[in-house]
Backbone bond lengths (Angstrom), bond angles and torsions (degrees), N, CA, C in turn:
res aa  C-N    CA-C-N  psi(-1)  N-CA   C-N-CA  omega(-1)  CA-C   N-CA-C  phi
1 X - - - 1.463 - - 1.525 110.17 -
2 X 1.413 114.97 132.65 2.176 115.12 162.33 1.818 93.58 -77.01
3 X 1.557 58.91 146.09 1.552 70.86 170.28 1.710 85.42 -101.28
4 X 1.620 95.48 160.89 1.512 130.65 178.69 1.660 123.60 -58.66
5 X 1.316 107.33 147.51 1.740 84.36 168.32 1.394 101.15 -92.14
6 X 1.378 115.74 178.69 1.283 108.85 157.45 1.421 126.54 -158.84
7 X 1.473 123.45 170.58 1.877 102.07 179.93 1.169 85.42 -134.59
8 X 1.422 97.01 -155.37 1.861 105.07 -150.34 1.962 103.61 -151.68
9 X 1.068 109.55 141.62 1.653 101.38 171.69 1.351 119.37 -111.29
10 X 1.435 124.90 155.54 1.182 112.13 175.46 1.894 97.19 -165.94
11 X 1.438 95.98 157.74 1.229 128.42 -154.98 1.659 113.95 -83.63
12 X 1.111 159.44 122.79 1.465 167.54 156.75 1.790 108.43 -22.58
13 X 1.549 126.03 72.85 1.593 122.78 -153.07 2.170 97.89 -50.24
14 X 0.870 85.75 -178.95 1.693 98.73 -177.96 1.248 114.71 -124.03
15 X 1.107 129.71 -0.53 1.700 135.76 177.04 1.676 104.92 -135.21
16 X 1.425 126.11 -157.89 0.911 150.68 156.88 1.480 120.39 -84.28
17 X 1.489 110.42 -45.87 1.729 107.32 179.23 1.836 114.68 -73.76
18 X 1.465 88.34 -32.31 1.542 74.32 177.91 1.912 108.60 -93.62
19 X 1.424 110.70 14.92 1.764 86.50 168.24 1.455 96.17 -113.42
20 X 1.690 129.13 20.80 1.337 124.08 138.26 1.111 126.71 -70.84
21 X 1.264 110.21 -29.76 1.736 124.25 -169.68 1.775 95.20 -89.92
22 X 1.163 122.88 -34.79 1.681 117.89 179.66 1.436 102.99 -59.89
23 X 1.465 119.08 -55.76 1.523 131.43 -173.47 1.808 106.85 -50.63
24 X 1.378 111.95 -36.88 1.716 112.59 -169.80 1.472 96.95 -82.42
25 X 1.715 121.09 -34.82 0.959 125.87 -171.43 1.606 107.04 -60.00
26 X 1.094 110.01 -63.52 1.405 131.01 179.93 1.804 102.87 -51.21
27 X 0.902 120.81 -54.41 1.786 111.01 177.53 1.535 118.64 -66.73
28 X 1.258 109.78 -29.66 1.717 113.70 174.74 1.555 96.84 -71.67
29 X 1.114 119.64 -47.29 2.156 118.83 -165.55 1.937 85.04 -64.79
30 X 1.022 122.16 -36.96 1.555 117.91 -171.50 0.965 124.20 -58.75
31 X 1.410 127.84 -20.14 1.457 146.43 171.73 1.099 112.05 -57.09
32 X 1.691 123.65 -37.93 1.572 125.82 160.02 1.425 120.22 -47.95
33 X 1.470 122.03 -45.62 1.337 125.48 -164.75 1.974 115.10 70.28
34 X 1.412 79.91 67.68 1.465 103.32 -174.64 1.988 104.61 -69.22
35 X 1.259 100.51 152.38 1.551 100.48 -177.19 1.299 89.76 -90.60
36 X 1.021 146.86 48.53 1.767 161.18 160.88 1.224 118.83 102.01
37 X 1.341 92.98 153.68 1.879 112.05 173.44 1.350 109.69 -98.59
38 X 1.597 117.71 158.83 1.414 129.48 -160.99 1.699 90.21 -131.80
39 X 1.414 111.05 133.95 1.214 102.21 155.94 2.126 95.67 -112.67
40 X 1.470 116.86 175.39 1.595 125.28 -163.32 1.817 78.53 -111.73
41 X 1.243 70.43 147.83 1.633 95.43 159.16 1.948 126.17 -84.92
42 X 1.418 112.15 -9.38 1.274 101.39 168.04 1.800 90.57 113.02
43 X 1.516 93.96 158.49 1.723 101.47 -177.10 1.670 96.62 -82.65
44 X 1.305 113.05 170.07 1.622 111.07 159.38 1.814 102.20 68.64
45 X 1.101 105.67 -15.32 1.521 97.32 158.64 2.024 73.57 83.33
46 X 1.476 123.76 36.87 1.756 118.22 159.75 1.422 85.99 -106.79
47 X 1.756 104.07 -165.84 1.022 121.09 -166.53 1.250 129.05 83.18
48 X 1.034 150.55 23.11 1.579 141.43 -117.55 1.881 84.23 -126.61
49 X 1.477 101.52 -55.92 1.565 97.85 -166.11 1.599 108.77 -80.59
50 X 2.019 134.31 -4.59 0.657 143.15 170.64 1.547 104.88 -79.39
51 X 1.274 124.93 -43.46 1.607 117.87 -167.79 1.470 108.09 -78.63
52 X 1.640 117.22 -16.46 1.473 124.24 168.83 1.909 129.54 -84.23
53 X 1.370 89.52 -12.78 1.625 96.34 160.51 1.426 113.52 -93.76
54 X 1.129 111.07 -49.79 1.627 127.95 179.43 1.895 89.22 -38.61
55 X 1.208 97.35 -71.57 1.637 98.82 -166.75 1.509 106.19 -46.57
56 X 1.356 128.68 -44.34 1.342 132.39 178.30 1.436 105.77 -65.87
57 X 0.946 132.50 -54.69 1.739 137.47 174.82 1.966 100.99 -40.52
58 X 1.453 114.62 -62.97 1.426 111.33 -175.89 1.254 108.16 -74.29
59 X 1.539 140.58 -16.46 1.384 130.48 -145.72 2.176 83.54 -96.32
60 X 1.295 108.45 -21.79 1.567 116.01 -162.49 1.989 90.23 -93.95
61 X 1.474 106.61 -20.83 1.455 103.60 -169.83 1.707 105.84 -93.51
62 X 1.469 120.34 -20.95 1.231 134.32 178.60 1.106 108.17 -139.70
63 X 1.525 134.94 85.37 1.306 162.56 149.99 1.360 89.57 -18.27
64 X 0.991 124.31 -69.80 1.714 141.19 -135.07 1.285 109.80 -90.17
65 X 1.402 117.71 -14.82 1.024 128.48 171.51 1.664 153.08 -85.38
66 X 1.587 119.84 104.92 1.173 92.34 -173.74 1.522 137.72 -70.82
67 X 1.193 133.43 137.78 1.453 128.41 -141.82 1.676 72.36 -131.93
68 X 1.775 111.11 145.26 1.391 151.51 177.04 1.561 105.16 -124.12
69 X 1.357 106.50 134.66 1.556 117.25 150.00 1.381 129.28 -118.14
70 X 1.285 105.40 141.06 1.904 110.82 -164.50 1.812 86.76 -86.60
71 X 1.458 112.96 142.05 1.354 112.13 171.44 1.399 78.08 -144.67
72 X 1.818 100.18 146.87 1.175 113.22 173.63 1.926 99.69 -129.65
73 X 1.447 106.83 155.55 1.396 118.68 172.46 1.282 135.57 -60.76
74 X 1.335 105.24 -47.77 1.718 135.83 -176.49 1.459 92.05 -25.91
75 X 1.206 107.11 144.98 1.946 115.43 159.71 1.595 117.69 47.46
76 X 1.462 106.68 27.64 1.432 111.25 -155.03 1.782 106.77 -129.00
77 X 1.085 134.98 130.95 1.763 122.23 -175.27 1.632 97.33 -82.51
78 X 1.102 121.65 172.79 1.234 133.75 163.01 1.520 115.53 -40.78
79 X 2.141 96.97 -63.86 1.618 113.85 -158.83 1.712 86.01 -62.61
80 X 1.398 130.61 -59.74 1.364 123.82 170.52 1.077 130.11 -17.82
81 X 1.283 133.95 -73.36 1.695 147.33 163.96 1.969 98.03 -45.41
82 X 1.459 114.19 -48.73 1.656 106.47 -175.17 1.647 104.04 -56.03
83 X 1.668 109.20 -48.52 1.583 109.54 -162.01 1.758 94.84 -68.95
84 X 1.271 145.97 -56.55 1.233 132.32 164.20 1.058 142.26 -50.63
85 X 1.319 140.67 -27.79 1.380 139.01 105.63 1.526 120.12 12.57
86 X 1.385 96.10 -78.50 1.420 118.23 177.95 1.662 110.82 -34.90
87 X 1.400 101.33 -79.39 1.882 130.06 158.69 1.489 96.70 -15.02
88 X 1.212 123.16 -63.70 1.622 132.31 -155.46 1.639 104.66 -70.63
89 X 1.318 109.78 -31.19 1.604 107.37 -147.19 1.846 77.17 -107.13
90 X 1.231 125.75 -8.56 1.617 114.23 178.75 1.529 97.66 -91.54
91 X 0.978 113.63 -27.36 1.912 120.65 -175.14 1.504 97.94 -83.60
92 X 0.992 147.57 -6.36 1.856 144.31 141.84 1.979 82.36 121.53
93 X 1.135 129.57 -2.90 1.616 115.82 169.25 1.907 98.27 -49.36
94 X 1.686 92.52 120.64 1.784 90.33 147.98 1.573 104.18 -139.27
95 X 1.504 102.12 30.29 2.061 79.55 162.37 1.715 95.72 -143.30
96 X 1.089 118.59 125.17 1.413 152.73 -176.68 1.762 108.23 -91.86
97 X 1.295 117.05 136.90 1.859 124.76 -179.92 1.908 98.38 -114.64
98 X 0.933 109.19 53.89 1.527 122.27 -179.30 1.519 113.72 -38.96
99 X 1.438 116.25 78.22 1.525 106.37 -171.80 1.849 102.03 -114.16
100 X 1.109 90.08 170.38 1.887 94.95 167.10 1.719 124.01 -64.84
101 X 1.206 97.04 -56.58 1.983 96.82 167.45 1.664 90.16 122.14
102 X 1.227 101.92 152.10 1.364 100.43 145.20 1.607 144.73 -23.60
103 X 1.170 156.70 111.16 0.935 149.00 147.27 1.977 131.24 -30.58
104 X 1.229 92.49 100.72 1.772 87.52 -174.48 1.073 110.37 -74.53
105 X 1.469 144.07 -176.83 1.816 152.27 -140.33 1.762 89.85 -106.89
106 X 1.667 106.00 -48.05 1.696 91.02 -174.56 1.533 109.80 -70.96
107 X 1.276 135.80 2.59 1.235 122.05 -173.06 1.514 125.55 -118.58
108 X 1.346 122.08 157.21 1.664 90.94 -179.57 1.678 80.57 -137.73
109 X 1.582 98.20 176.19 1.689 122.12 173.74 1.212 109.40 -100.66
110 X 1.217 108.55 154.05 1.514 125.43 -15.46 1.604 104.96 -73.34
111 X 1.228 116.97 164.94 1.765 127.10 -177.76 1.477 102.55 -59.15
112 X 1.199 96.67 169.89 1.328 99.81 158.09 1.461 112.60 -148.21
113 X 1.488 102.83 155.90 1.700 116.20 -129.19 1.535 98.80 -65.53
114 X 1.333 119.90 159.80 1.598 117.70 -174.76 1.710 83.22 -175.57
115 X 1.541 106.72 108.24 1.537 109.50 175.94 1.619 110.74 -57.58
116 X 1.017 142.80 2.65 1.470 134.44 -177.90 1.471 101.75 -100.53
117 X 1.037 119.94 15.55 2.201 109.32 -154.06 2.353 92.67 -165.41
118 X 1.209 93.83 99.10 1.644 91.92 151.95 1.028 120.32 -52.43
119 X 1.772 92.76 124.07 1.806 110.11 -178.19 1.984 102.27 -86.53
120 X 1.085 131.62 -15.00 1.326 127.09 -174.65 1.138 117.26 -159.30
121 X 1.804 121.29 156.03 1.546 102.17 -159.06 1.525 105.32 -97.40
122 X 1.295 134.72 34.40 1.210 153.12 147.93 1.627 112.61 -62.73
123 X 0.855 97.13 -75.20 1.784 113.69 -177.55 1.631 100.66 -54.05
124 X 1.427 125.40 -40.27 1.295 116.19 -179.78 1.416 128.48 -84.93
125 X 1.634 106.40 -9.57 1.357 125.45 170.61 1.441 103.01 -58.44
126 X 1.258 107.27 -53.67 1.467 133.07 -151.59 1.840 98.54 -80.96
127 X 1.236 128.97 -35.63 1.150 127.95 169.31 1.512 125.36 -60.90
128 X 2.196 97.66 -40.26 1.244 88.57 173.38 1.267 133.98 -111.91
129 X 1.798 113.51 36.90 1.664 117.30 138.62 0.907 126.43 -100.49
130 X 1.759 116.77 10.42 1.705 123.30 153.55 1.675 97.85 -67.73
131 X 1.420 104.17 -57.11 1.613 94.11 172.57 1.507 132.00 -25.60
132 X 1.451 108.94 -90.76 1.372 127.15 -171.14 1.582 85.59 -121.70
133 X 1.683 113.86 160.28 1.502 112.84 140.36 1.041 138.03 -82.60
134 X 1.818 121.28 68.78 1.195 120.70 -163.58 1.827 101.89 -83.79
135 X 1.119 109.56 154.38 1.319 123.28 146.50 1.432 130.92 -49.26
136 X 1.449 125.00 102.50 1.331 112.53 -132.03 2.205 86.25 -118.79
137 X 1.066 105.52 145.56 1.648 108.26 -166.50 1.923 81.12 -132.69
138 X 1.635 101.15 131.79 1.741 111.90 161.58 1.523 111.90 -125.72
139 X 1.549 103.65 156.60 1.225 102.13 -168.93 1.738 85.04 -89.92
140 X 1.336 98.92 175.38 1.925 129.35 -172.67 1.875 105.61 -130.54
141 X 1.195 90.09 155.48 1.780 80.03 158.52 1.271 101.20 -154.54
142 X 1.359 123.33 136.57 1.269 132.92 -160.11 1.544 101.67 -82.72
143 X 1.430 120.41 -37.48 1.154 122.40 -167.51 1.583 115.47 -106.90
144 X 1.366 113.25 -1.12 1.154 135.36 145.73 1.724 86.01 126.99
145 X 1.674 106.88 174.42 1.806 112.50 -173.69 1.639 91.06 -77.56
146 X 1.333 120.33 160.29 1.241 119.75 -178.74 2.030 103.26 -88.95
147 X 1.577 109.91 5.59 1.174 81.36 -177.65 2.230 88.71 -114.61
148 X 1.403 101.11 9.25 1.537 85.18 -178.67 1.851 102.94 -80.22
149 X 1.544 91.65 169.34 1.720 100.54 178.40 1.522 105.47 -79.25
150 X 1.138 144.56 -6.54 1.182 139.54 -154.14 1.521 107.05 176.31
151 X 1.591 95.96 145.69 2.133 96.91 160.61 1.715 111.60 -43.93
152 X 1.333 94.09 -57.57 1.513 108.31 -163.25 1.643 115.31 -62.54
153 X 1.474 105.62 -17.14 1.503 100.21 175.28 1.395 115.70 -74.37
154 X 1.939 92.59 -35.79 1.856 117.91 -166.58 1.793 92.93 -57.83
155 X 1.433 127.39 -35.70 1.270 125.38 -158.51 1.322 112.60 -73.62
156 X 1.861 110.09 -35.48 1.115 113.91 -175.63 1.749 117.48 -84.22
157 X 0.841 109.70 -22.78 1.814 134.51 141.42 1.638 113.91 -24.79
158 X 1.060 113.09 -64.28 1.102 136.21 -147.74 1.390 102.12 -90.84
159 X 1.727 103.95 -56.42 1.665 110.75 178.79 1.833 92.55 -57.57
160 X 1.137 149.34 -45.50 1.325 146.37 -156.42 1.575 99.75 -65.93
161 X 1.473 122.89 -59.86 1.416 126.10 170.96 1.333 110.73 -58.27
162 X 1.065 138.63 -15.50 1.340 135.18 169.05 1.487 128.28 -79.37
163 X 2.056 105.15 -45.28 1.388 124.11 155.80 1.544 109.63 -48.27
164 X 1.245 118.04 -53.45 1.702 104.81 -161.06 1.403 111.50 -95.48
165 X 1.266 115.29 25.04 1.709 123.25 146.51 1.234 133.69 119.06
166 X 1.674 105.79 28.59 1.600 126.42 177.76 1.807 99.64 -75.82
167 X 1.398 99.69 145.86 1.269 108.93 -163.21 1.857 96.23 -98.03
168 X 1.255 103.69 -25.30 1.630 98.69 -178.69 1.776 102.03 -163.82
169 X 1.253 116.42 157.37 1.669 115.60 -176.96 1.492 93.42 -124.22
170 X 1.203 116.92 132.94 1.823 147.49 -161.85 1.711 79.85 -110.66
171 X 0.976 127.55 126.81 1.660 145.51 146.11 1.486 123.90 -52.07
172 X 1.209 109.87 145.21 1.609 101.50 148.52 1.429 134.01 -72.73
173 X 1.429 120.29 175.26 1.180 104.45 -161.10 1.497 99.49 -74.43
174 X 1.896 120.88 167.87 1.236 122.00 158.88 1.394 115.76 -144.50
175 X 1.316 141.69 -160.27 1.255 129.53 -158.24 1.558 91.53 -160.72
176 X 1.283 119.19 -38.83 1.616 124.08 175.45 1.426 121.55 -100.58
177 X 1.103 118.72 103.40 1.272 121.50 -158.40 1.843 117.21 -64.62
178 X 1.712 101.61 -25.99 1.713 108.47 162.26 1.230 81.96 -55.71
179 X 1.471 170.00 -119.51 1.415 126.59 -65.98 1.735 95.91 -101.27
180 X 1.502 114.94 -7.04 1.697 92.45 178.46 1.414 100.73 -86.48
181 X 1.429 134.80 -7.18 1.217 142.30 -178.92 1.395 115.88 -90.37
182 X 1.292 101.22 -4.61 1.729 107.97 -179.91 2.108 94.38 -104.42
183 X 1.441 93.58 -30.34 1.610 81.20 -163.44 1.654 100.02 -71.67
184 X 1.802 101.95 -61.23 1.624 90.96 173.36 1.458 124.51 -25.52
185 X 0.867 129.97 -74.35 1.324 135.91 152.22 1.511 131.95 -10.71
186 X 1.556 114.23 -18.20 1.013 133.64 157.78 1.467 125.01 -99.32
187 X 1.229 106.22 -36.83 1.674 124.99 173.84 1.657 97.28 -63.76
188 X 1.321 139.82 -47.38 1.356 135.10 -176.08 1.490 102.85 -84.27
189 X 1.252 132.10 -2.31 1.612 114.13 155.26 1.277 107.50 -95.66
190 X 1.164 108.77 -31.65 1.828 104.01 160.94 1.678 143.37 -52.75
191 X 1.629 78.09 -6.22 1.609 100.94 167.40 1.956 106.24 74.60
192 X 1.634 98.94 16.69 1.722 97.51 166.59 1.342 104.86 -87.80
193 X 1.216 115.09 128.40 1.791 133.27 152.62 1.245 129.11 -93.11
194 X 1.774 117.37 3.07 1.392 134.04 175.65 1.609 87.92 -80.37
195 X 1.724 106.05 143.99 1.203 118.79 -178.02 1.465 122.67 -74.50
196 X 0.887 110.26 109.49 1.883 96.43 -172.42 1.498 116.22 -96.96
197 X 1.395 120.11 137.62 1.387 120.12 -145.73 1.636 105.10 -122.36
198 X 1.584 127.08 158.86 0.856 81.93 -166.86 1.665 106.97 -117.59
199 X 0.909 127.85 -175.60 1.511 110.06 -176.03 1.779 106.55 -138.15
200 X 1.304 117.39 122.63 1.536 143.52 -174.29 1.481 110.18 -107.86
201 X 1.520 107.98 137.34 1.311 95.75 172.71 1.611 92.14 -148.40
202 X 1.432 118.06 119.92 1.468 128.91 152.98 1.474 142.54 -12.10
203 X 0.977 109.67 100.37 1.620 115.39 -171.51 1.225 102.01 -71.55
204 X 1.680 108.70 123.81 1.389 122.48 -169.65 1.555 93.43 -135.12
205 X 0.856 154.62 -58.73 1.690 163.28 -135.88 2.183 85.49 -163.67
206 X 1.143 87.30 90.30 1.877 119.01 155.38 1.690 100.46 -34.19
207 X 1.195 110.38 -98.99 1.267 135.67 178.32 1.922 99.66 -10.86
208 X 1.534 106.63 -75.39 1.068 124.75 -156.63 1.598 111.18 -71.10
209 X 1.151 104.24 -16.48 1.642 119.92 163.26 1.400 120.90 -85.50
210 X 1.186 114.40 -15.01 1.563 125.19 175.18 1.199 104.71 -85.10
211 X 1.665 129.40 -40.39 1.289 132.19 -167.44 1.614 89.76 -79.66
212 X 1.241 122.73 -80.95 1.188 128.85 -173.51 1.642 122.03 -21.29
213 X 1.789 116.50 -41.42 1.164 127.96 176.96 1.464 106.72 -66.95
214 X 1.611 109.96 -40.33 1.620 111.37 -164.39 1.342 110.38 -59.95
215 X 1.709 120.62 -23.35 1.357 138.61 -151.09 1.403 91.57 -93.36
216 X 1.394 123.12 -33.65 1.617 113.22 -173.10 1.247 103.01 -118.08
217 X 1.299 134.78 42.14 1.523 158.78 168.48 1.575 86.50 38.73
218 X 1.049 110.54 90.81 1.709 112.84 -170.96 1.725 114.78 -138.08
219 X 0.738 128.91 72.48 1.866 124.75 -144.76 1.549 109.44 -82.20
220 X 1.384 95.12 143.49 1.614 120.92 -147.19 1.885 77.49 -107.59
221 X 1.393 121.60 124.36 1.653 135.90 154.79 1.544 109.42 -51.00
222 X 1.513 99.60 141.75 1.189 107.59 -161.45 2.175 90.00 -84.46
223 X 1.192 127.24 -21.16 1.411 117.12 162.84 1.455 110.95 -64.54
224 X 0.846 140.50 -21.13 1.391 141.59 160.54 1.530 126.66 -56.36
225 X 1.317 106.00 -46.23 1.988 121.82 153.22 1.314 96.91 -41.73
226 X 1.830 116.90 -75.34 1.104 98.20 -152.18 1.858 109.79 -88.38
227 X 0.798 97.26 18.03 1.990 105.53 172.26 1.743 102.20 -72.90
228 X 1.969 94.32 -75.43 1.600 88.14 -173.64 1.653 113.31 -93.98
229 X 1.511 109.54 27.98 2.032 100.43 166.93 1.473 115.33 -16.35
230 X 1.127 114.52 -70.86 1.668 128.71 -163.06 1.448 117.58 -84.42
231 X 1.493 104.79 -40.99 1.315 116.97 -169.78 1.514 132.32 -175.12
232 X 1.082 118.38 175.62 2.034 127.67 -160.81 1.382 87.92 -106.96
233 X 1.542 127.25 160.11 1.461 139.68 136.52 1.386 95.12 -137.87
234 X 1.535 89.62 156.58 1.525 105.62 167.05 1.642 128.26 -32.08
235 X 1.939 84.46 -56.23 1.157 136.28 -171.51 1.541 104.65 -47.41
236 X 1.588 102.58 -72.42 1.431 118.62 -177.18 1.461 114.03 -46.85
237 X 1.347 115.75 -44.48 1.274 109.32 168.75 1.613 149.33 -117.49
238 X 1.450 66.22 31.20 2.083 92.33 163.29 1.992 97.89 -107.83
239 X 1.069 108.49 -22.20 1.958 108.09 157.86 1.232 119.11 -58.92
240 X 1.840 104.00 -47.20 1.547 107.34 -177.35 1.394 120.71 -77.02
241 X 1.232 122.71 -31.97 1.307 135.49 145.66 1.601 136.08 -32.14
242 X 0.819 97.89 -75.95 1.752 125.15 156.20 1.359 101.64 -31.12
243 X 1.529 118.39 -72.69 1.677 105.93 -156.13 1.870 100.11 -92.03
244 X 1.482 111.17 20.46 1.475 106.83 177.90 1.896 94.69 -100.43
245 X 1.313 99.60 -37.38 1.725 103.94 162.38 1.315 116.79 -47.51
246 X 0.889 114.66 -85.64 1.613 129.54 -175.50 1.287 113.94 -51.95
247 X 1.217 128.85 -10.56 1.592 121.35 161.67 1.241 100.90 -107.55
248 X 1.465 156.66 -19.69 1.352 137.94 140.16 1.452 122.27 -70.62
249 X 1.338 124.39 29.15 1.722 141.35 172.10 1.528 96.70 -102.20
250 X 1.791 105.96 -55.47 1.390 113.11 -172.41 1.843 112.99 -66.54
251 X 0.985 116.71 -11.66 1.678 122.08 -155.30 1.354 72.12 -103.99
252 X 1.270 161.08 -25.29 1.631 161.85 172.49 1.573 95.04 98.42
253 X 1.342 128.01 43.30 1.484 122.10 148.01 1.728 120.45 -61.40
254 X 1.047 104.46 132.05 1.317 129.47 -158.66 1.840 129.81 -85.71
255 X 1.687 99.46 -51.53 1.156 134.24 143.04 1.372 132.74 -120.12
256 X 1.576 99.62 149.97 1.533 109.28 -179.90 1.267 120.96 -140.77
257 X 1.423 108.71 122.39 1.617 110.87 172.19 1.370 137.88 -101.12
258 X 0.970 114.08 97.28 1.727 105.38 174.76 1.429 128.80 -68.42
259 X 1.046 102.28 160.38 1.639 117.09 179.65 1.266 110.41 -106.12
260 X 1.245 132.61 114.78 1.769 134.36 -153.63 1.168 105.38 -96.34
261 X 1.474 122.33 -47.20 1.466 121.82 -151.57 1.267 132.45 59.99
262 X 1.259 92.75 17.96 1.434 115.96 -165.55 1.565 137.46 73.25
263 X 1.948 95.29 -0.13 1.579 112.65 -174.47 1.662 105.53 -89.06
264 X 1.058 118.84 167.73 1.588 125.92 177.44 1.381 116.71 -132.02
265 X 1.654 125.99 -17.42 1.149 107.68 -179.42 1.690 123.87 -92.63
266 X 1.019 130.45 -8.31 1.248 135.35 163.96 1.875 95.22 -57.53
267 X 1.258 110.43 -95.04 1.620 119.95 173.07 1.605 119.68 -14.99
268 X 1.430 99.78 -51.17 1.548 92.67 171.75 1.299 135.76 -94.72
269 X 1.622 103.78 4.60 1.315 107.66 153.77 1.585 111.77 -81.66
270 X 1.243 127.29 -35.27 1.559 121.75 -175.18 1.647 101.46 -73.11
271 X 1.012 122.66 -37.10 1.970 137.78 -168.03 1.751 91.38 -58.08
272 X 1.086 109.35 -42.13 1.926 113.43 -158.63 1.106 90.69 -85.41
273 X 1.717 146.61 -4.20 1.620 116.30 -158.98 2.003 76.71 -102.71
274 X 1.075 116.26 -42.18 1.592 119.42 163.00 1.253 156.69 -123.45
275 X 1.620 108.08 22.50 1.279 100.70 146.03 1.422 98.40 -143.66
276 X 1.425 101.29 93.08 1.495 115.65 168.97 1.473 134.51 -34.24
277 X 1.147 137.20 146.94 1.777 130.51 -177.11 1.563 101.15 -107.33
């Protein structure tokens, strides 16, 4: 079996101690030689001037590294998204996570059309490799987006962000590895040939992963209830981790992305059993 490449995500810190602790974080995950790191653009489509230092803080902490920024549309004008863009592609960013954003309280789905503001993240994919030729990354959802009507709409969605020039689609998170094996599987009768990748993120705080999943209609296994009932270990979920790797290694998955939270030791205990530093 190859082992996988893989990259890593991480979050815009909020103090000083934790964008020391992002920076150590970020140089220990580097030891893998990740096919890049992502920092997010922030909920609500904020964050904008936090995910652009952050990126400057790691890009000076990992030379070597290619570093991605998630930009989302939501609440955003065109010339806005062009002038940051802009910002990104002068700061040496060339791979972009082109998603929609959050939904704010005044707005509902789907938009409705207003030439100053992208109505879908198709059209904005597609705007921004008229921009720059960035390397363009879309999100997927295995279980479909919680705001589409259907799988089958999410697919045709998806095939559109894929047609107008995403280089690969990053998943939501999952916990059962049949359902990213059921969706691929759907994405290739859907006639997508963009690689869809899959994306894992470490059970650290139970609770807060249950809420978090419920929010992106994302379903948590009922062995998983009874795994963490009482409680988290390191342990427990560098196991759960581990054997969600190693059976998407064996299925010949290719790439893999984690979701950090900005933590490293769960990840780099599963990262070292296969892809050594």
């Amino acid at each position: 079996m190859t082992n996988p490449s893989i990259s890593f995500e991480f979050f815009p810190p909020k103090s000083e101690k934790s964008a020391q602790d992002l920076v150590a974080t970020v140089k220990e995950l580097a030891c893998y030689n990740p096919k890049f790191m992502t920092v997010t653009f922030g909920t609500g489509g904020g964050s904008r001037d936090g995910t652009l230092q952050t990126l400057k803080n790691l890009q000076r902490a990992a030379p070597d590294v290619a570093f991605g920024s998630h930009l989302t549309y939501i609440s955003h004008t065109k010339d806005e998204l062009d002038h940051y863009t802009d910002m990104l592609w002068n700061q040496g960013i060339r791979h972009l996570v082109a998603l929609r954003g959050d939904m704010p309280q005044n707005l509902v789905w789907p938009l409705d059309p207003d030439a100053g503001y992208y109505q879908f993240t198709s059209d904005f994919v597609e705007a921004l490799m008229k921009r720059h030729p960035f390397d363009i990354s879309v999100g997927a959802y295995p279980e479909k987006h919680p705001d589409a009507p259907s799988l089958d709409a999410d697919l045709i969605a998806l095939k559109k962000k894929c047609d107008a020039g995403a280089t690969r689609a990053i998943t939501q998170l999952f916990f059962d590895n049949d359902v990213f094996y059921r969706f691929v599987d759907c994405t290739q009768k859907a006639g997508i040939t963009t690689p869809i990748v899959p994306g894992l993120l470490p059970i650290r705080d139970f609770q807060k992963v249950c809420e978090f999943a419920a929010k992106c209609q994302a379903s948590v296994p009922q062995f998983l209830h009874d795994k963490f009932a009482n409680a988290v270990s390191d342990t427990m979920a560098e196991d759960l981790l581990s054997a969600q790797v190693e059976d998407l290694i064996r299925n010949g998955v290719d790439h893999i992305h984690f979701y950090t939270l900005n933590k490293s030791s769960v990840i780099n205990s599963v990262c070292s059993t296969f892809s050594p530093q």
